[in-house]
C-alpha positions in Angstrom: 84.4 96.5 146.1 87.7 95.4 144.4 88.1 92.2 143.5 91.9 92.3 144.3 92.5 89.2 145.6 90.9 87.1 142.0 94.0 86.4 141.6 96.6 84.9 144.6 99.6 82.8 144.3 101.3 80.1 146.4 103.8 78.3 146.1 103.3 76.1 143.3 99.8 77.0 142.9 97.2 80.0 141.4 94.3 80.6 142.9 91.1 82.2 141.3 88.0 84.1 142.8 84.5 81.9 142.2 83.8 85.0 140.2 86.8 85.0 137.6 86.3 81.4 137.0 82.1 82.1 136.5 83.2 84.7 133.9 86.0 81.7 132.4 83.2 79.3 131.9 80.4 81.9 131.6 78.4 80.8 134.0 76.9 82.2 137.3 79.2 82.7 141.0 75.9 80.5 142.0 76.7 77.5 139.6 80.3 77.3 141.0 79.3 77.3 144.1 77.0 74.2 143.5 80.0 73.0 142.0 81.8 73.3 144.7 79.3 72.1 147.4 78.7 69.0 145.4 82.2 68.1 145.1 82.6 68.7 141.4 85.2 71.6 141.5 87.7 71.3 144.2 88.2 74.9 146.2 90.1 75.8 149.1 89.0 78.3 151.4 91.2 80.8 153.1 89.8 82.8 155.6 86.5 84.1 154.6 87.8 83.5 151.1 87.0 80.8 148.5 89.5 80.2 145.9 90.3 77.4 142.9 93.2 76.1 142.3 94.5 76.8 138.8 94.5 73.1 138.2 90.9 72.6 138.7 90.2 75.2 135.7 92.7 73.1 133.2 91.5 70.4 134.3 87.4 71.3 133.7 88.9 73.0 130.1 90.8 70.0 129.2 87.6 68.2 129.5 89.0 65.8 132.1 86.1 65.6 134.3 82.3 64.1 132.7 80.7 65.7 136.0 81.6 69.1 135.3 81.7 71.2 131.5 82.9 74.3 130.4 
């Protein structure tokens, strides 16, 4: 399957797939979604779809959150 949708924008706003941000912080889909669940990584969901804001991942990279690390 294609992973076309990794990538959507809104209006002020990027939004990545669970996987493209596992393969940013080289970690498992799994561990984002723990992330997410636990309230660690804020997502939005969109239909059937989960996505992350582009301001969650600079703000994880940035090192701006002790909970959660790149």
């Amino acid at each position: 399957m294609s992973d076309d949708f990794s990538e959507l924008s809104i209006p002020g706003e990027q939004l990545f797939s669970r996987r493209r941000v596992a393969a940013l912080f080289d970690c498992s889909v799994e561990t984002i979604g723990r992330k997410i669940k636990a309230g660690d990584l804020r997502a939005v969901k969109i239909g059937r779809l989960v996505r992350i804001p582009h301001s969650e991942v600079v703000r994880i990279l940035a090192g701006n959150d002790p909970k959660v690390t790149a």
